[in-house]
C-alpha positions in Angstrom: 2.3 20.2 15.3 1.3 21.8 18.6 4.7 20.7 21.0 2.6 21.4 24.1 0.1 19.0 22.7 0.2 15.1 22.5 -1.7 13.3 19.7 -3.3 9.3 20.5 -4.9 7.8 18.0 -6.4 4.2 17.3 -7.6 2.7 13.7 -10.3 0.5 13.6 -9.4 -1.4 10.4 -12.6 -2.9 8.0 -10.8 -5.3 5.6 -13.2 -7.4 3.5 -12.3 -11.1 3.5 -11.5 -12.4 -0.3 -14.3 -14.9 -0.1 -16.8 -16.0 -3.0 -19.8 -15.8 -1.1 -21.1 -14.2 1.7 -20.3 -15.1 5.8 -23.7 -16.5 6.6 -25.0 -16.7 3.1 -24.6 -18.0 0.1 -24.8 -14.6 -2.0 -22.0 -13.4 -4.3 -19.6 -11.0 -3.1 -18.9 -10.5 -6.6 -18.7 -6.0 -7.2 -20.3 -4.1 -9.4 -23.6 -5.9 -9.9 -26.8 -4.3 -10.2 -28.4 -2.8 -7.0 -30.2 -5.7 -5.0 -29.3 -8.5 -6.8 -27.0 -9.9 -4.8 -28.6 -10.3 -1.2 -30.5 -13.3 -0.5 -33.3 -14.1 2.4 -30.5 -14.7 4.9 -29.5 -11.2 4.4 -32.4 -9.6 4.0 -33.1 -10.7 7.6 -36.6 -12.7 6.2 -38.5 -14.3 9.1 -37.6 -18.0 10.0 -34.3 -18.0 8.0 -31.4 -19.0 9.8 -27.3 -17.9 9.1 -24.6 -20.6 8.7 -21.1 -19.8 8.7 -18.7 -19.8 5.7 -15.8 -21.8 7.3 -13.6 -20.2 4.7 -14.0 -16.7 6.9 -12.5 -18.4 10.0 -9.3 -19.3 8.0 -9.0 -16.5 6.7 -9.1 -14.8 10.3 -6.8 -17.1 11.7 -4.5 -17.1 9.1 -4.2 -13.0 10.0 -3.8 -13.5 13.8 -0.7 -15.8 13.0 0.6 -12.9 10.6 0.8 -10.5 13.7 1.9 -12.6 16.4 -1.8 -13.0 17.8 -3.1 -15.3 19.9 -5.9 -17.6 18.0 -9.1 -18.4 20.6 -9.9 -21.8 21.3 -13.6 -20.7 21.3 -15.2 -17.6 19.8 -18.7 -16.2 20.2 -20.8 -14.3 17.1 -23.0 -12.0 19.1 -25.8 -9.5 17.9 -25.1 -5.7 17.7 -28.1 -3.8 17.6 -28.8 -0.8 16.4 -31.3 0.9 13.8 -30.5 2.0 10.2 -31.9 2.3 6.8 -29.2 -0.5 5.2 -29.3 -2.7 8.2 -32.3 -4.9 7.4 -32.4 -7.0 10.3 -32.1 -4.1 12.8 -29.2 -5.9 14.4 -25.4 -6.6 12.7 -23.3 -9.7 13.8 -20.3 -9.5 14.7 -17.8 -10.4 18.0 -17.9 -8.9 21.1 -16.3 -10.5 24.1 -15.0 -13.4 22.5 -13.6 -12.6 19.5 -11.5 -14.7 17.1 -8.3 -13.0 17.4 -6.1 -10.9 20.4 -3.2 -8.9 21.3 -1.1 -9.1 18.3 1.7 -6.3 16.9 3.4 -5.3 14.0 6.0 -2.7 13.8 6.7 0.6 11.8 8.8 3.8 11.9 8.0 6.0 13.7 8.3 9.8 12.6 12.1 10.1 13.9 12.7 6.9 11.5 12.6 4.3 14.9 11.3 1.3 14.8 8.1 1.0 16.7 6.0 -1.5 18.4 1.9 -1.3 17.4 -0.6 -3.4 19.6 -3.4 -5.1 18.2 -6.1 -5.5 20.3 -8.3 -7.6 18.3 -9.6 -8.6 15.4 -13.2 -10.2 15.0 -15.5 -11.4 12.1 -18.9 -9.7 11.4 -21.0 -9.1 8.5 -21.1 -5.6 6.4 -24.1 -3.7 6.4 -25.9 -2.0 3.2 -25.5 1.1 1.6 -27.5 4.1 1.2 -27.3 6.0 -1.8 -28.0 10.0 -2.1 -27.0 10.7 -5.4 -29.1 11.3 -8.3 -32.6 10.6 -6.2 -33.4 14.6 -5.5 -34.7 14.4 -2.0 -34.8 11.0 -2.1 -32.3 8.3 -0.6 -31.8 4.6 -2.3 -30.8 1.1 -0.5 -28.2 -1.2 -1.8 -28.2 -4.4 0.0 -25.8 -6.4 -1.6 -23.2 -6.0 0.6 -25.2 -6.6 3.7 -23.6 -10.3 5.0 -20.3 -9.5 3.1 -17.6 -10.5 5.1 -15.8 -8.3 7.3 -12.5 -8.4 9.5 -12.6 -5.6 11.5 -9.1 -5.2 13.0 -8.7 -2.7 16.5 -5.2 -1.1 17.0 -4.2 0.2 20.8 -3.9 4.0 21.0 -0.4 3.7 20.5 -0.1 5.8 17.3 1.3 9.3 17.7 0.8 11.2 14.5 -1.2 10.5 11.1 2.1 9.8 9.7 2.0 6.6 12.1 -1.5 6.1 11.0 -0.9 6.0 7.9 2.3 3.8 8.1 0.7 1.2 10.3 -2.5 1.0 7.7 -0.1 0.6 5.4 1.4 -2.2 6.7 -2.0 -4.0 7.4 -2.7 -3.6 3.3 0.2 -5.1 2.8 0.1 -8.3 5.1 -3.6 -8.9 4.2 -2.9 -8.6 0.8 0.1 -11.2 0.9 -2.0 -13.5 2.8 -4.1 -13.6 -0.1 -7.4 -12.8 2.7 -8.1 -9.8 1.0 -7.9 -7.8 -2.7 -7.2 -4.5 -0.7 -8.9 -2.8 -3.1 -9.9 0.7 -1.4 -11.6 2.2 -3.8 -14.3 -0.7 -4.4 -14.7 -0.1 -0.2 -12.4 -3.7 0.2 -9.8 -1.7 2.8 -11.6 1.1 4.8 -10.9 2.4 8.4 -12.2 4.5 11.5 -9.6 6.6 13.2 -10.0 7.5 17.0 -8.4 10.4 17.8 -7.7 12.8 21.0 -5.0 14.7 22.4 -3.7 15.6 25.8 -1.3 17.8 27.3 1.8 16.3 26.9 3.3 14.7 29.7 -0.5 14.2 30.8 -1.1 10.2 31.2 -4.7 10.2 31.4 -6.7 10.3 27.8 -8.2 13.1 26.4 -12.3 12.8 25.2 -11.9 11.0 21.3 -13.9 11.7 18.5 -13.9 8.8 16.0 -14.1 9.9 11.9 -15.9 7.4 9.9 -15.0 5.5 6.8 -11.5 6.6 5.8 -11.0 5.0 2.1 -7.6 6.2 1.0 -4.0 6.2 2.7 -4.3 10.2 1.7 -7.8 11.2 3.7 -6.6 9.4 6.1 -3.2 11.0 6.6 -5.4 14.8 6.0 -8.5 13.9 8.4 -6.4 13.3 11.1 -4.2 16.3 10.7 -7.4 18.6 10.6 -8.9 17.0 13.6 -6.1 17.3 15.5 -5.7 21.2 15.1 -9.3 21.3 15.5 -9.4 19.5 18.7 -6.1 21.6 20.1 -7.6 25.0 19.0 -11.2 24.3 20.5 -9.3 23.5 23.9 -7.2 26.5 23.6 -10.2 28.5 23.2 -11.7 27.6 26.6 -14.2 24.9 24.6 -14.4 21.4 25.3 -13.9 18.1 22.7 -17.2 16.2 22.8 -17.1 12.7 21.8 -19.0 12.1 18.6 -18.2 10.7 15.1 -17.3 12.9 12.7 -16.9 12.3 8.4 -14.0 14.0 6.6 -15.2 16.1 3.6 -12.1 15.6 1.0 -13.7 18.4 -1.0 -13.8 21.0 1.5 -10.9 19.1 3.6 -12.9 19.4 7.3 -14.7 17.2 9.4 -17.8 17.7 10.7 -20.1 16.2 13.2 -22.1 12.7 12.3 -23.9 12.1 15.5 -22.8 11.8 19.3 -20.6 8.6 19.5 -22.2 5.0 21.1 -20.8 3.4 23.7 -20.8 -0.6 23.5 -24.1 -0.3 26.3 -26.1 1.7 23.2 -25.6 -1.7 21.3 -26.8 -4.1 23.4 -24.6 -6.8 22.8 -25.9 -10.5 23.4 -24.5 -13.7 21.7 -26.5 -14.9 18.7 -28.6 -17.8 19.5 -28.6 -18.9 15.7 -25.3 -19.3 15.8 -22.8 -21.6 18.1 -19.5 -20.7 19.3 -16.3 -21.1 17.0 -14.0 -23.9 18.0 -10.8 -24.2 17.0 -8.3 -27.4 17.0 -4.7 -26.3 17.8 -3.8 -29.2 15.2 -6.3 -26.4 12.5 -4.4 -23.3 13.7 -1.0 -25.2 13.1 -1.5 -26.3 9.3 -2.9 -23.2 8.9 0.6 -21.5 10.4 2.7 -24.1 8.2 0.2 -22.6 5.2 1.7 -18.9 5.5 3.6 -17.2 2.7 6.7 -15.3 3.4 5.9 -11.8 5.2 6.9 -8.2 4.0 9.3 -7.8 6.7 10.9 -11.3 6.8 11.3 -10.8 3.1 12.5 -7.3 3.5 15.3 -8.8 5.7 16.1 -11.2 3.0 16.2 -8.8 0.2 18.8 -6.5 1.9 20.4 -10.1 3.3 20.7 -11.6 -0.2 20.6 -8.6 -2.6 22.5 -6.6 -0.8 19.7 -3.7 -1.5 19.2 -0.6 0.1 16.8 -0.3 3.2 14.6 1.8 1.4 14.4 0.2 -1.7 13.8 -3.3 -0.1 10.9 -1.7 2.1 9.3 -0.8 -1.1 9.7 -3.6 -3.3 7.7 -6.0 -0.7 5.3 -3.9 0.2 3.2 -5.9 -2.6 3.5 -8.8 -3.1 3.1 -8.8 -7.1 6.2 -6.1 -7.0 8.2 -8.5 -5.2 7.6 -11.4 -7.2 8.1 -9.4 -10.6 11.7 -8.1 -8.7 12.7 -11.3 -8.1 11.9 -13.2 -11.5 13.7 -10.3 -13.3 17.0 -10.8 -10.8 16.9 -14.5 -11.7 16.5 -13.8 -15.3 19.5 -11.1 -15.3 23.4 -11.4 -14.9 23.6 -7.7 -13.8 23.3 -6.9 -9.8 20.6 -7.0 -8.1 20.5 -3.4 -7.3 20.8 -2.4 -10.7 17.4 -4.2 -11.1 15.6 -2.3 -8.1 16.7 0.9 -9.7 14.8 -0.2 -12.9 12.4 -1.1 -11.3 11.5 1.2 -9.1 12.7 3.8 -11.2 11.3 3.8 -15.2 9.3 0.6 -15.0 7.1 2.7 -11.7 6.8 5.6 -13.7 5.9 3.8 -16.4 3.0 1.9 -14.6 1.7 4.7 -12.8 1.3 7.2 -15.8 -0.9 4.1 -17.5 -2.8 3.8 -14.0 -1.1 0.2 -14.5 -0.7 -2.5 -11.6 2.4 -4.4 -12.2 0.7 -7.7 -12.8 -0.2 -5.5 -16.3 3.3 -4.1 -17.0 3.9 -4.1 -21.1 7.2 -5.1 -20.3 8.1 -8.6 -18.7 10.3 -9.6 -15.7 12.7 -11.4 -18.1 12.7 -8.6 -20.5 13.3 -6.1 -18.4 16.1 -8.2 -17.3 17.7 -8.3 -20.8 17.3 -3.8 -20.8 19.3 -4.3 -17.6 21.7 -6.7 -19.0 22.9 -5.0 -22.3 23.5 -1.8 -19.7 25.9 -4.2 -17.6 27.7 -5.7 -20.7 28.5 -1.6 -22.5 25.9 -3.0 -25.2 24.1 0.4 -24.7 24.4 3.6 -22.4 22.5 4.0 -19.6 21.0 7.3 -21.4 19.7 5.3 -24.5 18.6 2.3 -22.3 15.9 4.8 -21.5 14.9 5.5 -25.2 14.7 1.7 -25.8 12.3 1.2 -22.7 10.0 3.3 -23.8 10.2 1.6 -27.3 10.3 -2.0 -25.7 7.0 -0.3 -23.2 5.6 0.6 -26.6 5.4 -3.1 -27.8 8.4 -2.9 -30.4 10.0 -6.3 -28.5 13.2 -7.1 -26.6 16.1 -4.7 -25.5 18.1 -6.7 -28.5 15.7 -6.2 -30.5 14.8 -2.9 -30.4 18.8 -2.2 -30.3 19.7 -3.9 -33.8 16.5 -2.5 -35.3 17.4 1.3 -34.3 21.1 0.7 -34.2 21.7 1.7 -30.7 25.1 -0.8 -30.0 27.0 1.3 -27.7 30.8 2.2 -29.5 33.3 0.8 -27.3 36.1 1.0 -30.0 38.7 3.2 -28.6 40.1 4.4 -31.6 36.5 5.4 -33.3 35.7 7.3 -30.3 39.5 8.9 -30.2 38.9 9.6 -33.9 35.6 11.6 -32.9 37.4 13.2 -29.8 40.4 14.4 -32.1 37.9 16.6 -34.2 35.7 18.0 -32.1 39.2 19.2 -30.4 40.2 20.5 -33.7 37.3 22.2 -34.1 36.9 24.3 -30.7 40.6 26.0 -30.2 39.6 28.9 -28.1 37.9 26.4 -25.8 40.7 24.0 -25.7 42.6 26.9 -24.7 40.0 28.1 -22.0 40.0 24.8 -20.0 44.1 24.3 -20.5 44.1 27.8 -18.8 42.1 26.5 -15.8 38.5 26.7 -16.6 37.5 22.6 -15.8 33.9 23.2 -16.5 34.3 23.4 -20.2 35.3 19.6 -19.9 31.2 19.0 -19.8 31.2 20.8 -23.3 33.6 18.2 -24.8 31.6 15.4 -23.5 28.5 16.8 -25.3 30.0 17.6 -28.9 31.4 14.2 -28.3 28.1 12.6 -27.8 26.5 14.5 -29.8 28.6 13.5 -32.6 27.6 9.9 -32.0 24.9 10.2 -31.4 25.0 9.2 -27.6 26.4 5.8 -28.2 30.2 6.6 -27.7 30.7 4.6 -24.1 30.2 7.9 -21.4 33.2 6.3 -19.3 36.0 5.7 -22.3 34.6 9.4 -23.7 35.8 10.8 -20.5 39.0 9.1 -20.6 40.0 9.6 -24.1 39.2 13.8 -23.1 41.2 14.3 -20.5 44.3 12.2 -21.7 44.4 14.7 -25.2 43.4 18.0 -23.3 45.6 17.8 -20.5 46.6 21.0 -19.0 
């Protein structure tokens, strides 16, 4: 990065709410189902129908405020956004404007130089999703989808307090993570569940005032995001640099090209022409509603984070990624209260084989082959010398492979670690019998031929002489 150049940037967060049917309709939300059969009159914007709010939406909402320190409105105002587009039926959207259900909450990441760093919310308001134009496979023509028009929508605003697309992508991140926790939201990016718009600008550094934004539109993946805000950056600092000027505009990232290019000059909130709804009343809220629903919360990535490292003694890093989901963390901790070994040596198993394991399979770990308590036995026979760390990876991938438990798969390939001292002594004796000039070598001062015994040795038993009595047995009969 530029160091003459400081980058600003705010996300504009779209999280659909996990509800069954729609916020002012009673359509499924359900995904995947044919085109148009899943918007009702109420969305199609039909003369003389009228919206009513799902209550379950407000909850929801509140119950994400909370989860960032936010303060919940007493009253909140639906108000009509107008503008004109093919998937927009009614030629308006509703959303929140002025009074909007949720303000000035935080959350905190690291920042590039591994700090921890404060992140302002500014809002977060309820509206309803909009249609969706198809282009593919029409030839010159272009389809409507309606049936996600009146899908609920959280649409969460950060301050321009993000300084990289590093931050970016670690405060989206984070905002996955709680909504997903809270239960509010599936998360799932790729069905269009999690999407964002990233502002971005930059400005001399040491310069206070901001430089002129451009906002690029529907970011689905944690990876476009991190790569559309890299290349607008050098594209904004090279077109200054080059006597030009940034005009504000929206802008889509091409993945396959990796570029952004111009959408259309960027709205202000005038072009929209904002008035409350009069179908709809204001949102009021009991204190005594926003308490139960504060007693209601789950544990929180980071209070749980703290507690991991508190009462697991885990690494930092491996703490931070075990509750970033919630399903990871609740697998961890059934497999540590289904295991005598430590804790730690259960996050290395986790994170380590069983990860690998799930992502080659494209597997989330509520589908892992291989469950909490079983893993927890794998772990187990590894703390008691039942088996080698090496051939606890062979039975794994057996146990992954549906051939049952660690015991199981131990007795039935006879894997039992030797631990007798005077088997493995007998095995050491003749592989030092059998390699004179070597023995000779290493007595003479050359120490890395000791990895040579410890492989005849192993592979004489086929890797289950215990690694740490091999090694001891060696260097008592070579000595020097």
């Amino acid at each position: 990065m530029n160091r003459n150049w400081q980058v600003v940037i705010g996300l504009e967060i779209h999280t659909q709410l996990a509800t069954r049917s729609k916020i002012f309709s009673g359509a499924s939300t359900s995904y995947g189902a044919a085109p148009n059969t899943q918007a009702c009159l109420v969305d199609l914007g039909y003369p003389g129908v009228l919206p009513v709010l799902n209550g379950e939406v407000v909850r929801m909402a509140c119950k994400f405020g909370l989860a960032v320190n936010a303060s919940i409105a007493r009253r909140s105002v639906f108000a009509r956004k107008n503008y004109f587009y093919p998937d927009l039926p009614k030629g308006y959207q509703i959303s929140q404007y002025e009074l909007p259900i949720v303000e000035h909450g935080e959350l905190f990441i690291q920042d590039d130089d591994g700090n921890e760093k404060r992140i302002g919310i500014t809002r977060a308001h309820l509206e309803e999703d909009a249609g969706k134009s198809i282009h593919e496979g029409l030839d010159q023509y272009s389809g409507i989808d309606l049936n996600r028009a009146g899908t609920p929508l959280l649409e969460i605003v950060s301050e321009p307090d993000l300084r990289s697309a590093k931050e970016a992508v670690a405060y989206m991140r984070k905002i996955h993570s709680i909504v997903r926790y809270l239960g509010i939201s599936d998360g799932n990016m790729q069905e269009g569940s999690f999407r964002c718009d990233a502002n971005v600008s930059v400005r001399p550094r040491g310069q206070q005032v901001l430089g002129t934004r451009t906002e690029l539109k529907n970011l689905n993946s944690f990876r476009f995001v991190e790569k559309a805000i890299n290349y607008e950056v050098q594209r904004q600092i090279e077109l200054i640099e080059d006597g030009g000027s940034v005009r504000q505009e929206t802008r889509l990232y091409d993945a396959d090209k990796d570029e952004t290019r111009s959408m259309r000059s960027k709205e202000e909130a005038n072009d929209y022409r904002y008035f409350p709804d009069p179908d709809l009343l204001p949102v009021e809220i009991e204190p005594a509603v926003v308490e139960q629903l504060r007693a209601s919360l789950p544990e929180l990535p980071g209070a749980k984070k703290q507690r991991f490292v508190r009462e697991y003694e885990l690494k930092n890093d491996d703490a931070d990624i075990l509750t970033a989901s919630r399903a990871l963390a609740d697998y961890f901790e059934a497999a540590v209260a289904s295991s005598s070994a430590q804790a730690q040596a259960v996050a290395n198993w986790v994170l380590g084989d069983l990860s690998a394991a799930l992502n080659r399979d494209s597997l989330d770990i509520g589908d892992s082959k291989i469950p909490a308590s079983e893993l927890a036995g794998l772990v187990d026979r590894i703390a008691d010398s039942t088996i080698s760390g090496k051939i606890a990876k062979e039975v794994f991938e057996a146990m992954w492979a549906g051939e049952g438990s660690a015991d199981a798969v131990i007795a039935s390939r006879g894997l039992q670690q030797i631990t007798d001292d005077s088997a493995i002594e007998a095995v050491v004796d003749a592989v030092i019998a059998a390699n004179p000039s070597q023995v000779a070598e290493y007595r003479s001062g050359k120490d890395k031929l000791f990895g040579f015994f410890v492989g005849k040795v192993m592979q004489q038993t086929g890797g289950k002489a215990n690694p740490g009595q091999v090694n001891a047995i060696l260097k008592a009969r070579l000595g020097k």
